[in-house]
C-alpha positions in Angstrom: 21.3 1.5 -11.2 18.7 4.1 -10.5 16.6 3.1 -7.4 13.7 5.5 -5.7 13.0 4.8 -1.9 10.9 6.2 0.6 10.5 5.1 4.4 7.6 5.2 6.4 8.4 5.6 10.2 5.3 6.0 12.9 4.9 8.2 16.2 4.1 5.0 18.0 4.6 1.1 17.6 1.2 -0.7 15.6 0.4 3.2 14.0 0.1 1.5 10.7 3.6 1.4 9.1 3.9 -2.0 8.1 0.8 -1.8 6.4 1.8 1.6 4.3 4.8 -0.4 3.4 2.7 -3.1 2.0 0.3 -1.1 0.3 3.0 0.9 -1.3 4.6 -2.5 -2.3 1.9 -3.5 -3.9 1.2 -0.4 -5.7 4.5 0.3 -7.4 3.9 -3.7 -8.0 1.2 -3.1 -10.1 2.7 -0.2 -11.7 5.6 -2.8 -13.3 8.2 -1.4 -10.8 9.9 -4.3 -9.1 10.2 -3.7 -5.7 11.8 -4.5 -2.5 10.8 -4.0 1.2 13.6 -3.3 4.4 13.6 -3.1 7.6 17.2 -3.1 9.2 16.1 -3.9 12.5 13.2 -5.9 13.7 11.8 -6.8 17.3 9.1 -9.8 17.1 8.2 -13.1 17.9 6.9 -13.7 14.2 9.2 -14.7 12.4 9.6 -16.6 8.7 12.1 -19.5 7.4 13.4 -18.3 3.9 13.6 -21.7 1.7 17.5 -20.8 2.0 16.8 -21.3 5.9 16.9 -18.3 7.4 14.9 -16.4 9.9 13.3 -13.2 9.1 10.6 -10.6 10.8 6.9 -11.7 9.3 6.2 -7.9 8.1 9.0 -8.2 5.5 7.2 -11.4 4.6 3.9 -10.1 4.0 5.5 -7.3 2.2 6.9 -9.4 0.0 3.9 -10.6 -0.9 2.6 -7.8 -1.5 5.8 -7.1 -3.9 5.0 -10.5 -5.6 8.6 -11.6 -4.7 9.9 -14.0 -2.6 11.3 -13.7 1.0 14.6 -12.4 1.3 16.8 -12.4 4.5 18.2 -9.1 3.4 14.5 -7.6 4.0 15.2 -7.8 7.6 18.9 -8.7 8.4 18.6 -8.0 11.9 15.9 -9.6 13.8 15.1 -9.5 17.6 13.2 -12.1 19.4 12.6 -11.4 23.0 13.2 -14.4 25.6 12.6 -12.4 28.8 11.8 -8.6 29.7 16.0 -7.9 29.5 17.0 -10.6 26.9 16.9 -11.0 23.6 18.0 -13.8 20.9 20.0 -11.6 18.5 19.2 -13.0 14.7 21.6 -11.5 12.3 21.1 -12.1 8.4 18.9 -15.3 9.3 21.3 -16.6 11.8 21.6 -16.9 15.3 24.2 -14.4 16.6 23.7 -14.8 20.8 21.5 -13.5 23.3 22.0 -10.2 24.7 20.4 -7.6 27.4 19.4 -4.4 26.3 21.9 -2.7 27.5 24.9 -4.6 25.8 22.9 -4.5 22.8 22.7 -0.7 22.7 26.3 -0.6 22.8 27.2 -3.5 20.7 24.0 -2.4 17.6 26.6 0.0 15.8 28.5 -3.4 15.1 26.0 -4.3 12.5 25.9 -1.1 10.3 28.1 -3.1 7.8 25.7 -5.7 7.6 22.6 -3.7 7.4 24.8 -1.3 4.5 25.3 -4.7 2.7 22.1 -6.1 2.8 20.3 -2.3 1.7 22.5 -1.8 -0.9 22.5 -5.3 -3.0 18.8 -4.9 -2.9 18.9 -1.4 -4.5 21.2 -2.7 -6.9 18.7 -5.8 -8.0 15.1 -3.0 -7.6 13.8 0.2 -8.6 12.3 0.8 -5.3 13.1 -0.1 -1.7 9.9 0.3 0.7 11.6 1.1 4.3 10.4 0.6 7.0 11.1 1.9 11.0 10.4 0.5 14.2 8.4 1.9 17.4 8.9 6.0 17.3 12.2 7.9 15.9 11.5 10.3 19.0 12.5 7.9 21.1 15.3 10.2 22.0 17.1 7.7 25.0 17.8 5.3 22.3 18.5 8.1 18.8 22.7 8.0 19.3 23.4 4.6 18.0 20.0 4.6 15.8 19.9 2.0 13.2 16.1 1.5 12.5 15.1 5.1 12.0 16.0 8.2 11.1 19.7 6.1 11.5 18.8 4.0 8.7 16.9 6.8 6.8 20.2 8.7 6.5 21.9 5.8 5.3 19.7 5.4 2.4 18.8 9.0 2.0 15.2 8.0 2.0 12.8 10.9 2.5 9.9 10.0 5.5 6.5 9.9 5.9 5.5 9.8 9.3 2.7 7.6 10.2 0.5 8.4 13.1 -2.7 6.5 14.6 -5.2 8.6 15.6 -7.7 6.0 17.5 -4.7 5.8 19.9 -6.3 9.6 20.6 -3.6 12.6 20.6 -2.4 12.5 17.3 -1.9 15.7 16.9 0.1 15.8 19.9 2.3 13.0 18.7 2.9 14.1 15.2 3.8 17.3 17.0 5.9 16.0 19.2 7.4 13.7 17.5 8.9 15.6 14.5 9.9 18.2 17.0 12.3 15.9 19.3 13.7 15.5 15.9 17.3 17.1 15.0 17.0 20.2 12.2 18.0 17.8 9.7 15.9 15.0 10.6 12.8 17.1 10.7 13.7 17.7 7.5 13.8 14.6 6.3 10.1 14.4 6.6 8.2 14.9 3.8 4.6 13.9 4.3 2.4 13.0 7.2 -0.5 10.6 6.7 -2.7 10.0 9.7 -4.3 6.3 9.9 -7.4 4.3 12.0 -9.9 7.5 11.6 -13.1 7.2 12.1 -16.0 9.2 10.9 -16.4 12.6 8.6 -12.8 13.5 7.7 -13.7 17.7 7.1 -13.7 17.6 10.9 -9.8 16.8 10.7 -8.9 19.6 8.0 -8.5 22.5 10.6 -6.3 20.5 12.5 -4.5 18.7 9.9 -4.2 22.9 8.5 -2.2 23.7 12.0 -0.3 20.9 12.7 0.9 21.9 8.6 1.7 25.1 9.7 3.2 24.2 13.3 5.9 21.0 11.7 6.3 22.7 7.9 5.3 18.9 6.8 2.4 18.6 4.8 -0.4 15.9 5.5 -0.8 14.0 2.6 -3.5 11.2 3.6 -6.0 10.1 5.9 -6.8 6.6 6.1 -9.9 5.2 7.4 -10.3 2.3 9.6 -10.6 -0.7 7.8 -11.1 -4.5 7.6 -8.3 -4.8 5.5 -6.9 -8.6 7.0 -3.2 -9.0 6.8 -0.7 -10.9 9.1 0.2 -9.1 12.7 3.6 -8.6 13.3 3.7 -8.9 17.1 1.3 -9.9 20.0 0.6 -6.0 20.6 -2.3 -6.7 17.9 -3.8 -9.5 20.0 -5.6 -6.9 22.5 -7.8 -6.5 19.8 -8.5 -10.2 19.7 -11.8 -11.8 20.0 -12.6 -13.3 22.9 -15.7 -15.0 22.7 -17.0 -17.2 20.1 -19.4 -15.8 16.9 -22.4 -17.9 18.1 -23.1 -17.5 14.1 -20.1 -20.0 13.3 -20.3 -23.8 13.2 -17.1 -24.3 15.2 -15.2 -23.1 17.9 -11.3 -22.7 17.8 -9.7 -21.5 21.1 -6.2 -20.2 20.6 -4.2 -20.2 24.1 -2.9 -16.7 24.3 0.7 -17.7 25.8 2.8 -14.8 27.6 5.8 -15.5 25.0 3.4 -16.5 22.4 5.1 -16.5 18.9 4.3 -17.2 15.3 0.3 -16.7 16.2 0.1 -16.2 12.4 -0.4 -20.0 12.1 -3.9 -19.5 13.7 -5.0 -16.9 10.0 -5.5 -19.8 7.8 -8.3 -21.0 10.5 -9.8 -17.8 10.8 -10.2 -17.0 7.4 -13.0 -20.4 7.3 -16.7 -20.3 6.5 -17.6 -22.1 9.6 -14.7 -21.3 12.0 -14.4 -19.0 15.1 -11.5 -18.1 16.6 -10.9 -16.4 19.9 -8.1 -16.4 22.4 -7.9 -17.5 25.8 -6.2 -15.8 28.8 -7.9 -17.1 31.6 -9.0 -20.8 33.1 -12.8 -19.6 33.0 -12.5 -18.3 29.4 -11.9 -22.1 28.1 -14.5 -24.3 28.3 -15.0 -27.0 25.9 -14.0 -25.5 22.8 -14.4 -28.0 19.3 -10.5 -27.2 19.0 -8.3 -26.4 20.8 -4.6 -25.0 19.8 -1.3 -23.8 21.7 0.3 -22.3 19.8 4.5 -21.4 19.5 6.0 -20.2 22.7 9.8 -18.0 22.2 9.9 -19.3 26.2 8.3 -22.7 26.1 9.5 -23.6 30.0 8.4 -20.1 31.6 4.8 -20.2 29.4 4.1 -23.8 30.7 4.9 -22.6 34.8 2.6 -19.8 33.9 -0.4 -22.3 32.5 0.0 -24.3 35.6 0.5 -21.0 37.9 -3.1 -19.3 36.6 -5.2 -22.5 35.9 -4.8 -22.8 32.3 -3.1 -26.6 32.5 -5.8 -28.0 34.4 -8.2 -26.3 32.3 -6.3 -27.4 29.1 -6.6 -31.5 30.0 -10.3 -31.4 31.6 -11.4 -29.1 28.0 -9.2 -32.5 26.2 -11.4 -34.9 28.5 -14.3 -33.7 28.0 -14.5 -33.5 24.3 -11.5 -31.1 22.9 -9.3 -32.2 20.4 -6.4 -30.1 21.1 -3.4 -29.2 18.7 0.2 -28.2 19.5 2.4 -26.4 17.6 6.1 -26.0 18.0 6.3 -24.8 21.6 2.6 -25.6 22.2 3.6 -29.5 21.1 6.5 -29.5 23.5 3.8 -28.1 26.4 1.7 -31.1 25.8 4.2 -33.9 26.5 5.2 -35.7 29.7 8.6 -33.7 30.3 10.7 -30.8 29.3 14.6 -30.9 30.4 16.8 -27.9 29.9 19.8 -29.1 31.6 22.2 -26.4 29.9 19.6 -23.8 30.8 19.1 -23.1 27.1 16.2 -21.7 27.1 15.3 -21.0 31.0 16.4 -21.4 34.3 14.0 -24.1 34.8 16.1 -27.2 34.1 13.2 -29.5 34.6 9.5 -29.6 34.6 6.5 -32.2 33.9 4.5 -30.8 31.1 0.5 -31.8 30.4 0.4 -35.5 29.9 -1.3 -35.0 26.6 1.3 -36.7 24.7 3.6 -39.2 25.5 6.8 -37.5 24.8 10.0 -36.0 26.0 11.9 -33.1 24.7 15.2 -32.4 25.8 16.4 -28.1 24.6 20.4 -27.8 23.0 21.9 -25.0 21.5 21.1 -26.3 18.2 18.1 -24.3 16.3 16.1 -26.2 13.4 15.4 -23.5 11.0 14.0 -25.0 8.1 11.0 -25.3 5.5 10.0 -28.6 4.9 7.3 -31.0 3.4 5.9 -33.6 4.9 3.4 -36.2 4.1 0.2 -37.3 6.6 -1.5 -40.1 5.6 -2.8 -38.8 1.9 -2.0 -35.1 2.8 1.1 -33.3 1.3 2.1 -30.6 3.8 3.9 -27.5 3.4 5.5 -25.6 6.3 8.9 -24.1 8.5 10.0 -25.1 11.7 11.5 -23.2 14.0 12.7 -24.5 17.3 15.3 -25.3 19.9 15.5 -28.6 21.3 14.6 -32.2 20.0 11.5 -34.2 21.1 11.7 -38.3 21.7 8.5 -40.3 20.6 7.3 -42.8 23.4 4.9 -45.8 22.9 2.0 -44.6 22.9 2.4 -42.0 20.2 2.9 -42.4 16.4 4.6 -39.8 14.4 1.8 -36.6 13.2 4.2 -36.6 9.6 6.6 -37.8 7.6 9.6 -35.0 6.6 10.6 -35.3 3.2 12.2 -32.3 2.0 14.0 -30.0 4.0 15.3 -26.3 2.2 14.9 -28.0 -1.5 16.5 -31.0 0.0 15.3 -35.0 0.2 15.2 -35.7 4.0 13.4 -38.8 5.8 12.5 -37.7 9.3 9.8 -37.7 11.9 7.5 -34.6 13.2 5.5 -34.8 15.7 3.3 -36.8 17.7 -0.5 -38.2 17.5 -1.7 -40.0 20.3 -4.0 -42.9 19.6 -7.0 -41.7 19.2 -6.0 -38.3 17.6 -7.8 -36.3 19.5 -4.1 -34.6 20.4 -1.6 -33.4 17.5 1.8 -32.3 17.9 3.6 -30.3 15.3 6.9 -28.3 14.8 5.6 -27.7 11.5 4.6 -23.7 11.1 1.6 -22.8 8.9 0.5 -26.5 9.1 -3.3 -25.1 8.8 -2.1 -23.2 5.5 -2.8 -26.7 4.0 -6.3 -26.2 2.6 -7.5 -30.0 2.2 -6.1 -31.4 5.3 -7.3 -28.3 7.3 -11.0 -28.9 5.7 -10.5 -32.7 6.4 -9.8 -31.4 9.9 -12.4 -29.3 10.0 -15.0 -31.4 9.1 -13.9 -34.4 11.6 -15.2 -31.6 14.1 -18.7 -31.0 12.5 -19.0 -34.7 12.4 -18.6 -35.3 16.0 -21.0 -32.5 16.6 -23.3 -34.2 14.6 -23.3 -31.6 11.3 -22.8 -32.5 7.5 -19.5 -32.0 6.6 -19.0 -28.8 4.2 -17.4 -29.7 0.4 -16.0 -27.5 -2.0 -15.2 -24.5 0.5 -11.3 -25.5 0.2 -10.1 -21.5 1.1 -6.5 -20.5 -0.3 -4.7 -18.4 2.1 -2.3 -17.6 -0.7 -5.3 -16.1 -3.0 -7.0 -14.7 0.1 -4.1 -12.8 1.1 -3.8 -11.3 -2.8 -7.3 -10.1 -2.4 -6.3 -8.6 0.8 -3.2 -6.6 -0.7 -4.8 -5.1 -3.6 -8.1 -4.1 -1.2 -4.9 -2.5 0.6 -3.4 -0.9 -2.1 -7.0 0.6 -2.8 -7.5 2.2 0.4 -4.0 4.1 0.1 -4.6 5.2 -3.1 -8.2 6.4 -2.4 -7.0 8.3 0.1 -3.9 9.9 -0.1 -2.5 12.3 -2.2 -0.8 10.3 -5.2 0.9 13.3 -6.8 2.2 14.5 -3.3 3.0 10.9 -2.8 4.3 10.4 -6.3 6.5 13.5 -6.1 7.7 12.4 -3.0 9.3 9.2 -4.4 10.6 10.8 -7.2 12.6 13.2 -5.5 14.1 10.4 -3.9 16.0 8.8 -7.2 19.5 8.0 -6.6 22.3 6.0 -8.6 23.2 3.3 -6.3 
């Protein structure tokens, strides 16, 4: 079958790759192509259950979305969660391999060619375009001899590049410089377009040095993208420095999202931003809190180590006085475990920490094992059908003063009775191992409005906001701004050059 590809690689991590990816998805989408994205290797805390059960990166998610198809594993066969500056859990085609430290990883990494080859190639058998995708910088040169994410992978699918740079990062023309020349011959070669993204301002100002840096690399620039309020899903925490902090005194309600050192999966927090009457800002200090009208903890990849750290800088005490004086506070998945009475890690699982009291919130226990839940389920609250994935180590036991949040009844397309969560009486605190549990429109609104209520507002009808049909909007507004502004026959050419019979 013939399949086109192209692979967009940046001179820094967060220069705007993912998002070419996606555009480009959608695009070739629209044009009738179907399409796939790839990315061999991934390092993030964001990560997605297929409904086969498996874990993937959340960029391959969204840019499946974007490719109106659903979430493969293949997208992403290799995924890296970080557990501790050395260690990471080592995900391999949506199942958990081990953890390693860097170092054995580097060596081990050339190990899972045949797995990446396998994955690439059934989805250029099934598509007539795969989207690639690299990670961090191809110049980083330590780390180029057992590549498998960039110009590694890039040779395996003999995809042509185009090299993404950010230029509010300042020095781009130092980067796309330097980056193309700690590049092999035949690497540099392998890049065929450079497309400069974040600019701000009047773009003839660029042309003399976009002119040069033509002339200094042999690559030609084919687009420069404006900064935009384009809103798509993050793919890692790096994004979160450009996090509000404070609440829009022009919103209703105020949402604090606890900004956890191993925070993961802060994706669940989109659906709550994307409200009429919400603002959401993130917390990293004691003094930032206050008494926000919710209040959420979100996942944790290191759920021991972030709790020592809330109680180390302030944030626990913080936490239950904001819940006594008026907060209702929400945990999810790590962020439920934080709010019970203790976490044991006898096996050290997860940490060294065997043993520690958590924040009282809830009256629960959770005990970590080697087993991880990886599952999409639906669950019933009440009158509420909810839809959502779990991720977690561990298992958390129900004492008598909590009832369960939901009811599990379908696991991965299968019937299943089981509890989630926990509720304490008064339901002012929520516990949840359910992902994307605000993705529910209704019960989010009826949520939502139990806040204006107790602030003494009219609750809001018929503003029930689709995070599925928001995030459409957001893709073809995507697709827009890289078509508006680079050059599609450069582009187009590009692509086509790149046919092959796989």
């Amino acid at each position: 079958m013939v399949v086109q590809s192209v692979m967009f690689q940046g001179t820094a991590s967060d220069s705007g790759k993912s998002w070419m990816a996606a555009a480009v998805c959608r695009l070739l989408t629209n044009q009738g192509k179907k399409v796939a994205p790839f990315k061999s290797q991934n390092m993030a805390l964001n990560s997605f259950i297929t409904d086969q059960g498996d874990e993937m990166g959340r960029a391959q998610v969204y840019q499946a979305e974007a490719a109106r198809v659903k979430p493969d594993v293949r997208m992403n066969p290799i995924l890296l969660k970080p557990s501790t500056d050395q260690d990471s859990q080592v995900i391999v085609m949506g199942k958990v391999l081990t953890d390693m430290d860097a170092a054995s990883y580097y060596k081990f990494k050339p190990q899972l060619i045949p797995d990446i080859k396998k994955a690439y190639q059934g989805l250029a058998i099934e598509n007539d375009a795969i989207i690639l995708e690299g990670a961090g910088s191809p110049a980083e040169i330590n780390l180029n001899e057992n590549d498998i994410v960039n110009m590694g992978m890039a040779r395996m699918a003999a995809a042509p590049v185009i090299l993404v740079a950010d230029i509010d990062k300042g020095g781009v023309f130092a980067s796309i410089y330097g980056t193309i020349k700690l590049l092999t011959k035949e690497d540099q070669q392998r890049i065929k377009g450079i497309i400069i993204n974040k600019f701000r301002g009047d773009k003839t100002l660029l042309e003399p040095g976009n002119k040069m840096i033509e002339k200094l690399t042999g690559v030609p620039v084919i687009g420069v993208l404006p900064m935009s309020d384009v809103d798509i899903d993050e793919e890692d925490s790096v994004s979160l420095v450009r996090k509000p902090r404070q609440k829009n005194p022009a919103k209703a309600l105020d949402v604090a999202v606890v900004d956890l050192n191993k925070i993961s999966n802060f994706t669940d927090i989109h659906s709550l931003k994307i409200q009429p009457d919400v603002s959401v800002r993130y917390v990293l200090k004691a003094e930032e809190l206050g008494t926000p009208d919710l209040l959420i903890l979100p996942g944790s990849k290191n759920t021991n180590e972030d709790l020592a750290s809330l109680k180390r800088n302030g944030l626990a005490k913080a936490i239950i006085h904001a819940h006594a004086d008026g907060s209702v506070v929400i945990g999810i998945c790590g962020g439920y475990q934080i709010l019970g009475r203790t976490l044991r890690d006898p096996n050290g699982i997860e940490s060294p920490i065997k043993e520690q009291t958590g924040l009282g919130l809830l009256d629960t226990e959770t005990i970590f094992n080697e087993r991880k839940t990886t599952t999409q389920a639906t669950a019933k609250r009440k009158n509420y059908v909810l839809k959502g994935y779990e991720i977690h180590m561990g298992a958390t036991k129900l004492g008598p003063n909590t009832t369960p949040f939901s009811i599990i009844q379908e696991t991965n397309g299968e019937a299943e009775q089981r509890e989630d969560g926990a509720v304490n009486a008064d339901e002012t605190v929520i516990g949840t191992y359910l992902h994307g549990i605000f993705d529910n429109p209704y019960w989010t609104r009826h949520l939502l409005n139990r806040l204006r209520v107790a602030k003494g507002l009219a609750p809001l009808v018929n503003t029930m906001v689709s995070i599925s049909e928001y995030k459409d909007q957001q893709y073809e507004k995507l697709a827009k701004l890289f078509e508006e502004n680079v050059d599609m026959k450069k582009f187009s050419q590009i692509l086509q050059d790149s046919t092959r019979d796989d």
